[in-house]
C-alpha positions as CSV (number, residue, x, y, z in Angstrom):
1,X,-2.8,14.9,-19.1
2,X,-2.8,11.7,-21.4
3,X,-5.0,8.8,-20.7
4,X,-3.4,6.3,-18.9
5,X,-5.3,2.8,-18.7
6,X,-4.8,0.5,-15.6
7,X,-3.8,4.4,-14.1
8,X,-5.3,3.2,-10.5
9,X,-2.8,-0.1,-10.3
10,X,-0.4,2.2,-11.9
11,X,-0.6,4.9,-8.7
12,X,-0.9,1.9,-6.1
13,X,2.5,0.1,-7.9
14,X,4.2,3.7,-7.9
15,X,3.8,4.3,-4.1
16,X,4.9,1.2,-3.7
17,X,8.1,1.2,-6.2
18,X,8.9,5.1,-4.3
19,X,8.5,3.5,-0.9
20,X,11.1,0.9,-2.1
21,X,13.4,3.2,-4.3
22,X,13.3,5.7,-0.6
23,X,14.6,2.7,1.5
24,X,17.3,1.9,-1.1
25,X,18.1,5.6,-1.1
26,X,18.1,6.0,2.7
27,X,20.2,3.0,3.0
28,X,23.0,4.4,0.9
29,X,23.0,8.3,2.2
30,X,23.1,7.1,5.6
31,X,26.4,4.6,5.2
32,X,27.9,7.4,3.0
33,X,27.4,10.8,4.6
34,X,25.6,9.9,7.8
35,X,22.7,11.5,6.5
36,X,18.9,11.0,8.9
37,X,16.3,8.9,7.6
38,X,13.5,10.4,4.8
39,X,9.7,9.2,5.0
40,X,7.0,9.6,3.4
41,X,3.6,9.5,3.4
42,X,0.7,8.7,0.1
43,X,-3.2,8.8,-0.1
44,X,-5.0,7.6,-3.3
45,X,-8.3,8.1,-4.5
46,X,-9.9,8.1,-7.7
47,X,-12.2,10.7,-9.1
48,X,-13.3,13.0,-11.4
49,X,-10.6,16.6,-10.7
50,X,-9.6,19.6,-12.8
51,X,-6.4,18.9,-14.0
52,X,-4.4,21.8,-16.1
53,X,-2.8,25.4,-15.7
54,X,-4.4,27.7,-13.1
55,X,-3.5,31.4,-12.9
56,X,-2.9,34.6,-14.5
57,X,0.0,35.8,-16.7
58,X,1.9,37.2,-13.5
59,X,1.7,33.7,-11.7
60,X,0.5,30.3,-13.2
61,X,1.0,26.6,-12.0
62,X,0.1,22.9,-13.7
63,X,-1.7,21.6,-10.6
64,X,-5.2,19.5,-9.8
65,X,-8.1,21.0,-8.5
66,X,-11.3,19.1,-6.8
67,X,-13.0,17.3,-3.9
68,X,-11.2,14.0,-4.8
69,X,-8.1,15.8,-4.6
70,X,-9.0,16.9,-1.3
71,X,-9.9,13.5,0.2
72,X,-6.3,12.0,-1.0
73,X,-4.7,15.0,1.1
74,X,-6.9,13.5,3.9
75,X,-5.8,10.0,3.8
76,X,-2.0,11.1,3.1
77,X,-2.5,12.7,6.6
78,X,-4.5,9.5,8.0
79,X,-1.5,7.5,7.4
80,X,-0.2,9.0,11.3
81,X,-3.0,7.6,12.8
82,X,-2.6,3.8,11.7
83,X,1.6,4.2,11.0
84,X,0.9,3.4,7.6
85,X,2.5,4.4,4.6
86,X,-0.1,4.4,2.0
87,X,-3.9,4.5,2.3
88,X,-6.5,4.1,-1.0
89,X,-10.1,4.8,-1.0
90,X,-12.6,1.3,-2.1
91,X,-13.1,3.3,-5.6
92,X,-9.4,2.9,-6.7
93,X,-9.7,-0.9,-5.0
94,X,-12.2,-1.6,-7.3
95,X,-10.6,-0.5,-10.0
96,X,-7.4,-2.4,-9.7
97,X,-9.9,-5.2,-9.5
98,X,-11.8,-4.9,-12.2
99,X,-8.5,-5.9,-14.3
100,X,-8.0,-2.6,-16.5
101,X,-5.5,-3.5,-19.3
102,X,-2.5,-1.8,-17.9
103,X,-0.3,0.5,-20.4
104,X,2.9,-0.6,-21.5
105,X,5.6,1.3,-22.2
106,X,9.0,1.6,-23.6
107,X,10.5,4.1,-21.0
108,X,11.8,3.3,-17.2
109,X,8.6,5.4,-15.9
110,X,7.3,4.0,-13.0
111,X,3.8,2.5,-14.8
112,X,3.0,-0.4,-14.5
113,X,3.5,-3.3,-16.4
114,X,1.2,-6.3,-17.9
115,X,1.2,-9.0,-15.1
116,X,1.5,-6.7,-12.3
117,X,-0.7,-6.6,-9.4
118,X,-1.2,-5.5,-6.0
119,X,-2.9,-7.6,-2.7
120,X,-4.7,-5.0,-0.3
121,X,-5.4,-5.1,3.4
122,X,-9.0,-3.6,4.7
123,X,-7.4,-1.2,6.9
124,X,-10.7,0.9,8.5
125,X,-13.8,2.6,8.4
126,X,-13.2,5.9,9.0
127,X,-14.6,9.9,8.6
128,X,-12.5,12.2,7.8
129,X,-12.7,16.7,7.8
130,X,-14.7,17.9,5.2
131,X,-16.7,14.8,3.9
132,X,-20.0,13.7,5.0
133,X,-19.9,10.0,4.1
134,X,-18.0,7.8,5.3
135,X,-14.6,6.0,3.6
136,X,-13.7,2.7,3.5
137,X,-9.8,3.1,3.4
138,X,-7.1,-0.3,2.2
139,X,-3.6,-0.8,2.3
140,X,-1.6,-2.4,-0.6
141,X,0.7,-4.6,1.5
142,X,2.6,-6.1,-1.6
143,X,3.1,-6.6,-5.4
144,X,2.9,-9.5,-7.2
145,X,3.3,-11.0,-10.3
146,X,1.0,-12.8,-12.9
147,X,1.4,-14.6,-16.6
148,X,4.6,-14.7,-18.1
149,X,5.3,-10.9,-17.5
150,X,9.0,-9.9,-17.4
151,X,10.0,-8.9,-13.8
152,X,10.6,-5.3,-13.4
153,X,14.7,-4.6,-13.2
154,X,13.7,-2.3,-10.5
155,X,11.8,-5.2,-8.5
156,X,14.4,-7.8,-9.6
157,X,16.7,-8.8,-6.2
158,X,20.2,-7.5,-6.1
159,X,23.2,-9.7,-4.9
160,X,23.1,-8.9,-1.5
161,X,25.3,-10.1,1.6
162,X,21.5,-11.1,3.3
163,X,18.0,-11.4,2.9
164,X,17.3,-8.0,5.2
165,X,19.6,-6.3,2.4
166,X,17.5,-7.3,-0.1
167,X,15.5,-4.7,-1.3
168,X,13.5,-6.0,-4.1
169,X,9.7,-6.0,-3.9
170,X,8.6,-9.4,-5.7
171,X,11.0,-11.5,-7.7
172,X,10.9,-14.5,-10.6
173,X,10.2,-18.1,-8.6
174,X,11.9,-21.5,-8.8
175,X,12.1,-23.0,-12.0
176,X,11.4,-20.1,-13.9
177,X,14.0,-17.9,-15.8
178,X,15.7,-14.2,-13.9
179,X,13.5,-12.6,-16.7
180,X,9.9,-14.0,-16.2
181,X,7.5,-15.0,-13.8
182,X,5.3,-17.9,-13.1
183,X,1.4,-18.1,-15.5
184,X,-0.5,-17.1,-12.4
185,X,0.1,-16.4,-8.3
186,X,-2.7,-16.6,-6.4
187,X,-2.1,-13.7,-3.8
188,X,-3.6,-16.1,-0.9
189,X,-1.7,-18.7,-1.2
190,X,1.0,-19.6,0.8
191,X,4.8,-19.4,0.4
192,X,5.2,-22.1,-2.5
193,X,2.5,-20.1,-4.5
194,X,5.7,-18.0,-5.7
195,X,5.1,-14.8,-3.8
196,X,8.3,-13.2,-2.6
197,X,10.0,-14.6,0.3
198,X,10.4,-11.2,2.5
199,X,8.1,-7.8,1.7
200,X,8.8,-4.1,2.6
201,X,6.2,-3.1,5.4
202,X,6.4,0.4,6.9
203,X,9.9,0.5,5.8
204,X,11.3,-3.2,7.3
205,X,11.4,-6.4,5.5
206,X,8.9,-8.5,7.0
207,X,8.4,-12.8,5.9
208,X,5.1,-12.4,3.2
209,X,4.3,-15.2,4.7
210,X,3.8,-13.9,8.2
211,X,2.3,-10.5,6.2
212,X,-0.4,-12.9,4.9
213,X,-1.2,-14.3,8.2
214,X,-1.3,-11.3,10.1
215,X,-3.8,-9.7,7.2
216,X,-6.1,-12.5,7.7
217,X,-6.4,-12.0,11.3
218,X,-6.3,-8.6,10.9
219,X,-9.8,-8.5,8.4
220,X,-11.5,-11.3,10.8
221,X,-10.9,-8.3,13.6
222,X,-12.0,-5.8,11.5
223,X,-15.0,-7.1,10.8
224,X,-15.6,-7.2,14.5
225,X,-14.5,-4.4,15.0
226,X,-17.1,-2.5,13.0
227,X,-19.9,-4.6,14.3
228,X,-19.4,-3.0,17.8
229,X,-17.4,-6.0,19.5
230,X,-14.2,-5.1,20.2
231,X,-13.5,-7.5,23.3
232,X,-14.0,-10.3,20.4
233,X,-12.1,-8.3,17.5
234,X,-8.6,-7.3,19.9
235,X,-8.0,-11.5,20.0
236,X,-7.9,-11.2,16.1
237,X,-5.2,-8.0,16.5
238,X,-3.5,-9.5,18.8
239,X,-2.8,-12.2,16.8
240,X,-2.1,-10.2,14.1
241,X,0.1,-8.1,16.0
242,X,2.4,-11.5,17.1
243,X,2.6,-12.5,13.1
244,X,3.9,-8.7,12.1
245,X,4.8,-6.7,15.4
246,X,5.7,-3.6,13.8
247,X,2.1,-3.5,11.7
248,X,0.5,-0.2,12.7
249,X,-3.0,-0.5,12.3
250,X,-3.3,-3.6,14.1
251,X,-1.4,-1.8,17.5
252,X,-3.7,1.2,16.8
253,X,-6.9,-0.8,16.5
254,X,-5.5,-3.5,19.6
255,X,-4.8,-0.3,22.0
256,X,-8.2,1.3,21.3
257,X,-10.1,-2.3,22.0
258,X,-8.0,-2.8,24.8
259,X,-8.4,0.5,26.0
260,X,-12.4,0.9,26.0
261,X,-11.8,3.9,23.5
262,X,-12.9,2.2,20.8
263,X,-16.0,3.6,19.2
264,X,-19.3,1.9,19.3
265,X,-20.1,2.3,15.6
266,X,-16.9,0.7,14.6
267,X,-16.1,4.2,13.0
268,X,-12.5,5.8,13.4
269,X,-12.5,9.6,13.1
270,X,-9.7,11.3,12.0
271,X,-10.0,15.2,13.4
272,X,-6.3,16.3,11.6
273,X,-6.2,17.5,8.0
């Protein structure tokens, strides 16, 4: 393997970009041939893994080897449990957010590109088989754009008959040209920061602005949640669960406060590997 800097924006842009690239793909099998609908699920984590050959000369395969490895599989499989589509550990958080310099390059691969970044949801706290401390696990909910950067073909919007057509993930703003973006987006802000109108959320197009909302009440739950209060932490899901319906974790988490299942600790423990 090369060394790739920026690689853990690069694998949260990816997931999202194959998330995306599926819809788009699903979309046009399913009008042509009348083909079922493909999912998939990702888990990210960063860490230190064998990567290379393994073998012997009968039978030999370039894979990667290690616990990190192992605790990706996990959140891949904790995905069910929330109805998410992609889960990241707090170590591959941080280093989005430390700002690596991301790598450019010449080639349609799906790195990432100078200016892009990614807004995450805190999703849980949770234990999973095979790992004795606990994982903080986030979400990215959407892409967005900084500095003049030019916006990714892939990500730029199509001409389609409607918005719900539409499947670009981010796009240039008012004022500016089709092939760059505004100086800065604050990912907070609200709709006339420049973040794209609509955002692909578990496979629909949502309103960011309502994804926004619903992650803020979301997080104020979550924090809740964790402290052992869940009678005060399901008004924040609910809430959440009226800006974005179709969010998973916040109909998980609402069901289990509203249910008296939810755990004490604030802890979610996944038993399926």
């Amino acid at each position: 393997p090369r060394p790739l800097p920026g690689h853990e924006l690069a694998a949260c842009l990816s997931a999202l970009k194959m998330q995306a690239e599926l819809v788009r793909l699903c979309r046009s099998w399913e009008s042509e041939a009348g083909l079922p609908t493909l999912r998939f699920r990702s888990g990210i984590n960063t860490a230190r893994v064998m990567v290379g050959n393994f073998g012997c000369d009968h039978r030999i395969s370039y894979t990667v080897l290690g616990d990190g490895v192992n605790l990706a599989s996990r959140l891949e499989v904790s995905n069910k449990t929330f109805g998410t589509v992609v889960l990241v550990t707090e170590r591959t958080v941080s280093g989005v957010s430390l700002g690596h310099p991301v790598a450019s390059s010449s080639t349609s691969s799906p790195r990432a590109t100078k200016g892009e970044g990614v807004e995450f949801r805190k999703v849980a706290r949770i234990a999973v088989p095979g790992k004795a401390e606990l994982i903080t696990v986030f979400e990215p909910l959407l892409m967005v754009t900084h500095s003049l950067a030019p916006v990714d073909p892939a990500l730029r919007p199509p001409p389609y008959a409607s918005a719900d057509e539409g499947l670009s993930m981010t796009a240039a703003l008012p004022g500016c040209s089709p092939q760059t973006s505004p100086r800065r987006i604050s990912c907070s802000s609200d709709a006339e920061s420049g973040l794209p109108e609509r955002t692909l959320h578990h496979w629909q197009w949502v309103p960011t602005k309502n994804l926004l909302e619903m992650k803020r009440a979301y997080e104020k739950g979550l924090s809740l949640f964790l402290e052992g209060k869940p009678d005060a932490a399901k008004v924040h899901f609910a809430e959440a669960c009226q800006e974005v319906p179709l969010d998973g974790p916040s109909k998980e988490l609402l069901a289990q406060c509203s249910g008296g299942s939810a755990p004490r600790d604030g802890i979610l423990r996944i038993l399926s590997k």
